[in-house]
N, C-alpha and C positions, 0 to 999 in steps of 0.2 A: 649231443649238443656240442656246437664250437666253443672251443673254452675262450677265446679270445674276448667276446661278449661278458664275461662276467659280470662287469656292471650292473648287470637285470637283477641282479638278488638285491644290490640297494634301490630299488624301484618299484620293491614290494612295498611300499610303506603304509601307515594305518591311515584310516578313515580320518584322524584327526588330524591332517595336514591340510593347506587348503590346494585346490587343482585349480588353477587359472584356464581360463575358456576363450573358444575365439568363436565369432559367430559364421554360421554356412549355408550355404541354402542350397538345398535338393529339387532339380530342375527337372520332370518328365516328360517325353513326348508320351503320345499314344502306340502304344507298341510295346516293342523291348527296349529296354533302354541298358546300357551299364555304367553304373555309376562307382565313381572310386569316393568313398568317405576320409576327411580330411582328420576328423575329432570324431568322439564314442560322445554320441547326443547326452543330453541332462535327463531326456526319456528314452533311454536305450532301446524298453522293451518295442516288440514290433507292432505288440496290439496296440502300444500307447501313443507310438510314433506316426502308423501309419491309420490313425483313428480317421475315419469317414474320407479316403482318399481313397480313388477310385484303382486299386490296387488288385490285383489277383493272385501273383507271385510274386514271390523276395527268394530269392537264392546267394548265398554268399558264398565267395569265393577262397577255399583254402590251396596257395601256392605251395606251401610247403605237405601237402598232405604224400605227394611223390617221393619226397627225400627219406621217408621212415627205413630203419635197418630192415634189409630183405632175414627174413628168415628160414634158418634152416632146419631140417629135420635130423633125428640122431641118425640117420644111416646117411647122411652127406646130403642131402637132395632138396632142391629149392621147395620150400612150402610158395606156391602162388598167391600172393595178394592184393587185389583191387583197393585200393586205397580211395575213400569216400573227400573226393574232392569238393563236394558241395553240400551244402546244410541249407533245408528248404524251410519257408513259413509261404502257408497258405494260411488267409483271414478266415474264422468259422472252424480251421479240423486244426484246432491247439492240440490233438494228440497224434494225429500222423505229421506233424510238422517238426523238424529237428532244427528249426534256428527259431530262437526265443527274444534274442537281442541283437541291437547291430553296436558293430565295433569300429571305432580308427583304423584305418593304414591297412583296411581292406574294398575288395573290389567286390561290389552286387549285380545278378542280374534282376531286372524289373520289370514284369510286366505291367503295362495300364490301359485300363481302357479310355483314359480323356488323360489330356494335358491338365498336369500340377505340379504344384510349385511350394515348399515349404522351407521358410530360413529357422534357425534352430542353434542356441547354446550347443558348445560340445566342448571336450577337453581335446585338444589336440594329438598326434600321436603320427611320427616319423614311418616311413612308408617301407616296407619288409616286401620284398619279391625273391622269388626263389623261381630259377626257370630250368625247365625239362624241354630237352632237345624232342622236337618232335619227326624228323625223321624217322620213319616206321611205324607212327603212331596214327593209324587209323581218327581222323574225324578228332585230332585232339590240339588247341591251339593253348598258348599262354593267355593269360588274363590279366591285363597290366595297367594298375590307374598312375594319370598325370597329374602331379603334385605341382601346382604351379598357380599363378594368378586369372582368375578365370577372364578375365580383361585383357591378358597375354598373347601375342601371336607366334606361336610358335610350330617349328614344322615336326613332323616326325620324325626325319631325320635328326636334326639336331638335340630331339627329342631323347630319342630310342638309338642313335646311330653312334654311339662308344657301349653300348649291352656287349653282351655274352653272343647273341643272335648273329654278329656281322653285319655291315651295311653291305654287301655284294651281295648277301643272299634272301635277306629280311623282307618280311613282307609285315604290315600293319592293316588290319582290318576296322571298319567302325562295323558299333553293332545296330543290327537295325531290324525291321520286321514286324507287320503286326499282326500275322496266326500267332498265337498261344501256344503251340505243337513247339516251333524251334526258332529263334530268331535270325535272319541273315547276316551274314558278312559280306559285308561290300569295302573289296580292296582298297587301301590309299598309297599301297608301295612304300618305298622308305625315300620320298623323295626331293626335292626342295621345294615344291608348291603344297604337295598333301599338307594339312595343321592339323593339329591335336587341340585340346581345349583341357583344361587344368578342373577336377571336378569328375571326371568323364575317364572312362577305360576303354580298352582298346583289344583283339585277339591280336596276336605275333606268332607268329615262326620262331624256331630255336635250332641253331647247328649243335649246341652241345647242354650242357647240364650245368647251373652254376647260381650263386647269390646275387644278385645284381638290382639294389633299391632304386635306383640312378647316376647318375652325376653326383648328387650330395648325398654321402652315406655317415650315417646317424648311429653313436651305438649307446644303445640305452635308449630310456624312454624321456629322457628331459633333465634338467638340472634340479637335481634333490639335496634341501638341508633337511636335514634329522633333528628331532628332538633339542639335539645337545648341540648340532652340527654351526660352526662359521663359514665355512667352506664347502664348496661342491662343484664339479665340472663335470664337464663331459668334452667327449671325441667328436668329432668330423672328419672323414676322411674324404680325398677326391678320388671316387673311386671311374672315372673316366682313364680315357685312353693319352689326352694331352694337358697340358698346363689351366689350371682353371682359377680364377677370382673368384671368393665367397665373400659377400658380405652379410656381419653379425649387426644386428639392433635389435633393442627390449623395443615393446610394448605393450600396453596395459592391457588386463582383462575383459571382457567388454564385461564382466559381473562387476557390478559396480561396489557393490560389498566388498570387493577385493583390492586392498593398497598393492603397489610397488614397493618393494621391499625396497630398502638404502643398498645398490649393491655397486661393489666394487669388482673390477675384474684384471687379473696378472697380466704385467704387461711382458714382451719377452725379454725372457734374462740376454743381460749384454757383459754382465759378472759374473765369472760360476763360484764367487765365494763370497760377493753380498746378498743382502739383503733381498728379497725377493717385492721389487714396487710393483704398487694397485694403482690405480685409477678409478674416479667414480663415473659411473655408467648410468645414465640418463634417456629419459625416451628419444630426445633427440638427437640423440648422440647413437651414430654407428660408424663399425671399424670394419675393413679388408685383410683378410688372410690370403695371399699366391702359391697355389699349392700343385706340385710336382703331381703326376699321375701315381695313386695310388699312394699320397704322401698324406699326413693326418697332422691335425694342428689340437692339442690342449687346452678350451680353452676355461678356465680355473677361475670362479668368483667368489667373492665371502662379504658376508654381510656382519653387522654389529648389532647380536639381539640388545645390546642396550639402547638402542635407539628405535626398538620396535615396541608399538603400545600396545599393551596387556588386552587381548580380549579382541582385538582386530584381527581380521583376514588376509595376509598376504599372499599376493601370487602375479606374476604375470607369464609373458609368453616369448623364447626367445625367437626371433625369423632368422635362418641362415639362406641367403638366395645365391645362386649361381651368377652372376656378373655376364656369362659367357651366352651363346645361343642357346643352351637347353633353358632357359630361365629356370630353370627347376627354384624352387621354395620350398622350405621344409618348418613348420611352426612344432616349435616343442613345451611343452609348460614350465614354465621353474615355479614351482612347490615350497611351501618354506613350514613345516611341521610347529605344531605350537611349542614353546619350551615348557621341558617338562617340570616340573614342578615336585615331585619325590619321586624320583626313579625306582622303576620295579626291579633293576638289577643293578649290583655294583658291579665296578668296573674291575676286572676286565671280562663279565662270564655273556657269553651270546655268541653269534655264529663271526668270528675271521672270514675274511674271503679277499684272498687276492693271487699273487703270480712270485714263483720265485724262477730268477733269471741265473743260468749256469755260465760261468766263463772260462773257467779252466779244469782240466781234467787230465788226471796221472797219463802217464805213458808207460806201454807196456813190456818195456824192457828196463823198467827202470824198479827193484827190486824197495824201494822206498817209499814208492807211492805218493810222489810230491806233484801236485798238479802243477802243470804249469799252464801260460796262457791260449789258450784256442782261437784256432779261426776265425770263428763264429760266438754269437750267443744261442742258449738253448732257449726258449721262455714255457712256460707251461703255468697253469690256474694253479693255486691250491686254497684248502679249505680246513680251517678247525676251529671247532667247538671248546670254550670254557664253560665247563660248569658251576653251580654256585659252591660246590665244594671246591673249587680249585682244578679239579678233574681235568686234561686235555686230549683232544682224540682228534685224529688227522683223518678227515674223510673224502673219502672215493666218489660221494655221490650224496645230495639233500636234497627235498623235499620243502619247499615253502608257501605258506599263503594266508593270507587274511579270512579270520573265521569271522561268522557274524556279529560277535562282538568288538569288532575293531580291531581284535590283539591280534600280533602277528606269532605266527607259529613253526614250527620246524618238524619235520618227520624224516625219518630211517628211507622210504621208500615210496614214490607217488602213488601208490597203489595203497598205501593207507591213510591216506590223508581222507576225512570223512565227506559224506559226500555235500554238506552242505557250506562245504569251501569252495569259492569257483575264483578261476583264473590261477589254480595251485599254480609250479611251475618246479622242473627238478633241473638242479645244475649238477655236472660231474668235473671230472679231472680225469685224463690218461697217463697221469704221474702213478697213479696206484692201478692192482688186478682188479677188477669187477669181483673177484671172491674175496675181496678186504674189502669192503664198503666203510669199513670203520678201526682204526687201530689207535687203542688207548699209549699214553706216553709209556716208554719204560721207566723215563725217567727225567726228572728235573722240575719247572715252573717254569709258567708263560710270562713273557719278561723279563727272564733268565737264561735260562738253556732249555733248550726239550729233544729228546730221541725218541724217535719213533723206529722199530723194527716191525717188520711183514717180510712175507716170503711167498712169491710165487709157485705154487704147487707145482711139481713134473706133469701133472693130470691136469693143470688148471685148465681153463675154458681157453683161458686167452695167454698162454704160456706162449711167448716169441715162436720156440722150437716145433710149437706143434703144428703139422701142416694136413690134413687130411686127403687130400689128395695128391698128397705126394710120395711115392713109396718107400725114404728113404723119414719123412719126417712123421708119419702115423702113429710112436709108440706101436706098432707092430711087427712079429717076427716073420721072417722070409714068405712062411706061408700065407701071410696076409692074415692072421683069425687069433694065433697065440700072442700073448702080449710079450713084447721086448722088455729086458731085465730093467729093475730100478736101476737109473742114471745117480739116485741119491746115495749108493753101495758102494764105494767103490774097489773090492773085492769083485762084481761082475763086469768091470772091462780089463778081467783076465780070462776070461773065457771066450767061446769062438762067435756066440752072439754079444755083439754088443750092445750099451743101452744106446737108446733114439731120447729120450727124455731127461733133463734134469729142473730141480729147482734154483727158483735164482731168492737170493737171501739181498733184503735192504735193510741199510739204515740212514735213518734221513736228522741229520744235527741241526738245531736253531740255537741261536743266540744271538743278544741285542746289544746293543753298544750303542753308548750317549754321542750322536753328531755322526756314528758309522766309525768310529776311533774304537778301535778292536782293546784300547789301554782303560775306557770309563763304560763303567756299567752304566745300565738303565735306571734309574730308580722311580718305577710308576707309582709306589706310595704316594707320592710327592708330585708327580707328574704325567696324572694318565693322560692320554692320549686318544683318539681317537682313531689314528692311523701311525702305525709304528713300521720300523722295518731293521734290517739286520745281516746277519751274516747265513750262510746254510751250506751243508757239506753234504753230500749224498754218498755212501760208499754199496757198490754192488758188486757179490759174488755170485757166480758161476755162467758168468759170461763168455769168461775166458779159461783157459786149463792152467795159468799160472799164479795168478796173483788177482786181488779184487782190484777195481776201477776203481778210482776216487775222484766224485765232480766238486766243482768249488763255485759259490756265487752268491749272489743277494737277494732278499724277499723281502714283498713287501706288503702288510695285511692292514684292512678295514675294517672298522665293526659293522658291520652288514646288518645282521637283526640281531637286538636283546633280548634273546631267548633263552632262559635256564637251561631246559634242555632240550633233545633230539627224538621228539614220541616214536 
C-alpha cells in the first residue's frame, strides 16, 4: 500500500455517523453498456438494485487488481499470476456469481436486453484508477469512468489527455455491442471532436503503468468528524500535466433527514505566528484554489458541536470541479459522527496514525554524530497503538474494519480479521522490517518520550543487503550452496571468506513539546488532544563501518480508531 494515503484508516468510521447522498441515475441502452458509478446505492445489493430490470450481466471492474506484489518462489523464480480483474453477477446463479454488491468510484460492465433507466440515493465516493500499460498485452484495454456533469460537453482529449497514456499515442474506445459473447469497441481517438459523457466509461490504451484518478485527485474518502472531532480536512491534488482552477462548494444531501452541519473552513495563512482564521461556509457560497501541476491544496473545516441539535442527522456533500476543459467533478461526503456521550476509551489509548518528517542527518566523518541540516526532507507514515494499560507499540502494519455491530476494530494481520467484516482494509509503513510487524516501547510514555528499538535480521526477508540474484549480495559462499559467515561476528572478517550479510539495529526517539518549544512539556492530563505532534530522532547502526547515522525531525499523529487493543 502507498503510505502517502494514510488518511483511509480515519475513514473507517462506525455506522453511527451520518453519510450524506447525492442522487444518480443509471442510464442503459440495449446491449453492453459501461457504466462508471458516482456513489455506493442505499440498495447496493445487485439483486436489490437491479430488481425486474431487464438485465443479464453486471460485471465490475477492479483497476487496481494488476498492481498486487508479484510473487516469488524460495528458489528465486517468478510464481505466475492472473490476477482476477472482474467480479460477475448473473440474476438467478447467486452461487456462481462473485459480485454481490455494487460500489462508488468503480467502473461496470452491463449487459441488457431493453433500454432502462433507474435514478437512486447513493453516498458518493472519489474516483481511484490505477492504469496498466498495455503494450504486449494481448486483447487487454484500461477501463476508465468520467466523473463529471452528465449535461457537460466534454472531449476525450481534454478529458483523458494529461493521464499516464500520452495524447500522441492514446486511443479511447466507447463500448458498445449487443451479442452477449463480448461487447465492441468502436474507437473515438484522443481527439478534439470525440466527447466523453460523465456517468459512462470508456477502454484506453496505456504506454506505461501508473495511478492516475484525473485531473482532480482526492485522497481519502471525504471530510470526516469523529465522535469527539471539530476539525477535519482533506487533500486535493492537481494531478494533471499544467496549471488548473478548482473550485470548492457544499451542498446539501438530497436525504432530507440530513441538516448541513455549521461549518467553517481555514482560510490561507498570511501569518505564520497567528492565529489560524475561519470563515463560515454556506451552500451558496463557493471558493477557487490555482493549482501548479501536481501541487495539492489543505483544505481544513471545523464545525461547533455546540450548535448542533441532539438527536439530528448531519451531513452534506462537498463538489470540487475542475474550472479547466476536463470539467472533471468529484462529490465527496462530509460526515459528522454523533457525539459521544461516555467514551469507551480514555484518552490517549486507540490506534496513532500519522507521518514523521526527517530533516537533518549526522555526517559521516563527523565522530559526534550531530545532524546537521539536509537537502531534502524524508516523509514516511507511521503508526502506534496505546493500550488501556498505558502500553505503546510502534507498528509495521494493521488491519482495520467495521464488524456488524458498528464497533470499529483493529487486528495484527488482514488475514485474521473474521469473515463477517467487509470492506477490512490493512495500512503499513516501510519505516519498519515486514519481520517487526509490532515493537513494544522500551521505554518512556506517550505524551512524553518513547523509544522504540528493532533490528533488522542479517537473514531478514527484506534486509537492504540481501540481493538474490546477485552473486556478491546472496549470503552465499564462492560455491554458491555454503552459506557465508555471520556478518553479526565480527571476529569472521578476519578470515579469507568474508561475510555478505549484516544486521541493522534502530532506535526510533519521541517526544512532545507544548507549541513544538523543545523547553515546555506537554501536559495531556489537562490537555488531551486529538492530534499531537513533536520531535523524533532515529539512530541506525550498521549501515556504515564507522559510526551509527543519526536523523532528526518532526511527527505528527491522529487518533484514527479508539481501539483498546490490536486482536
Amino acid at each position: 500500500m502507498k503510505v502517502k494515503w494514510i488518511n483511509g484508516l480515519l475513514l473507517l468510521l462506525p455506522v453511527t455517523a451520518s453519510a450524506a447522498h447525492i442522487s444518480e441515475t443509471m442510464t442503459l441502452e440495449k446491449g453492453w453498456n459501461a457504466i462508471y458509478l458516482e456513489s455506493t446505492p442505499t440498495n447496493a445489493a445487485c439483486a436489490d438494485f437491479f430488481a425486474g430490470a431487464p438485465v443479464e450481466r453486471v460485471a465490475s471492474y477492479s483497476s487496481d487488481a494488476y498492481s498486487s506484489t508479484r510473487q516469488i518462489a524460495d528458489d528465486g523464480t517468478t510464481i505466475d499470476q492472473k490476477p482476477l480483474s472482474y467480479s460477475v453477477w448473473v440474476p438467478g446463479d447467486e452461487t456462481a456469481s462473485t459480485l454481490t454488491a455494487l460500489a462508488g468510484g468503480r467502473v461496470y460492465m452491463v449487459y441488457a436486453t431493453d433500454i432502462w433507466e433507474k435514478t437512486f440515493f447513493g453516498v458518493p465516493a472519489p474516483p481511484r484508477q490505477t492504469w496498466r500499460a498495455t503494450s504486449g498485452e494481448t486483447g487487454f484495454m484500461n477501463l476508465v469512468g468520467v466523473s463529471a456533469d452528465t449535461n457537460a460537453s466534454v472531449t476525450a482529449k481534454a478529458y483523458f489527455g494529461e493521464g499516464p497514456f500520452g495524447t500522441a499515442s492514446g486511443v479511447a474506445y466507447k463500448i458498445a455491442g449487443t451479442k452477449t459473447a463480448a461487447p465492441t469497441f468502436l474507437s473515438l481517438g484522443i481527439g478534439a471532436k470525440s466527447k466523453v459523457q460523465g456517468g459512462k466509461a470508456y477502454a484506453l490504451t496505456a504506454t506505461k503503468d501508473g495511478d492516475w484518478p484525473g485531473v482532480v485527485g482526492v485522497q481519502g474518502d471525504g471530510v470526516a468528524f469523529g465522535p469527539s472531532a471539530n476539525y477535519a480536512s482533506i487533500t486535493v491534488r492537481n494531478c494533471g500535466t499544467t496549471n488548473h482552477t478548482f473550485r470548492f462548494s457544499i451542498s446539501a444531501s438530497v436525504d432530507e433527514t440530513e441538516l448541513v452541519p455549521p461549518l467553517s473552513r481555514a482560510l490561507p495563512r498570511t501569518d505564520a505566528f497567528g492565529a489560524q482564521q475561519y470563515t463560515n461556509v454556506e451552500e451558496s457560497v463557493s471558493w477557487t484554489v490555482e493549482l501548479a501541476a501536481d501541487e495539492h491544496t489543505d483544505q481544513i473545516f471545523s464545525i461547533d458541536r455546540a450548535q448542533l441539535e441532539e438527536g439530528k442527522e448531519y451531513g452534506a456533500i462537498l463538489v470540487v470541479e475542475d474550472l479547466g476543459e476536463s470539467k472533471m467533478r468529484v462529490r465527496v461526503p462530509i460526515t459528522v459522527a454523533a457525539s459521544e456521550q461516555a467514551q469507551t476509551v480514555k484518552f490517549p489509548v486507540g490506534l496513532w496514525s500519522g507521518y514523521i518528517q526527517l530533516e537533518a542527518v549526522s555526517r559521516l566523518d563527523d565522530t559526534n554524530q550531530v545532524p546537521v541540516k539536509a537537502g531534502g526532507t524524508m516523509k514516511m507514515s507511521v503508526m502506534m497503538h496505546v493500550d488501556s494499560a498505558g502500553g505503546v507499540q510502534l507498528l509495521q502494519r494493521v488491519a482495520a474494519g467495521v464488524d456488524t455491530n458498528g464497533t470499529l476494530r483493529l487486528w495484527r494481520e488482514l488475514e485474521s480479521v473474521p469473515a463477517d467484516v467487509t470492506n477490512a482494509r490493512r495500512f503499513s509503513t516501510v519505516m519498519m522490517s515486514i519481520d517487526n510487524p509490532a515493537v513494544p516501547a522500551a521505554s518512556g510514555k506517550f505524551g512524553e518520550s518513547l523509544v522504540f528499538d528493532w533490528t533488522v535480521g542479517e537473514n531478514a526477508s527484506d534486509n537492504p543487503f540481501r540481493h538474490a540474484w546477485h552473486p556478491d549480495h546472496d549470503g552465499l559462499s564462492a560455491d554458491y550452496k555454503s552459506a557465508a559467515p555471520s556478518g553479526d561476528n565480527p571476529a569472521n572478517y578476519a578470515g579469507v571468506v568474508k561475510p555478505e550479510l549484516w544486521s541493522i539495529k534502530n532506535k526510533m526517539e519521541f517526544s512532545w513539546h507544548e507549541n513544538n518549544d523543545p523547553h515546555k512539556d506537554v501536559n495531556f492530563e489537562w490537555t488531551p488532544s486529538e492530534k499531537t505532534a513533536g520531535f523524533v530522532t532515529w539512530t541506525v547502526e550498521g549501515l556504515t563501518a564507522k559510526e551509527p547515522i543519526r536523523s532528526m525531525g518532526v511527527f505528527v499523529l491522529q487518533r484514527a480508531i479508539k481501539a483498546a487493543e490490536v486482536e
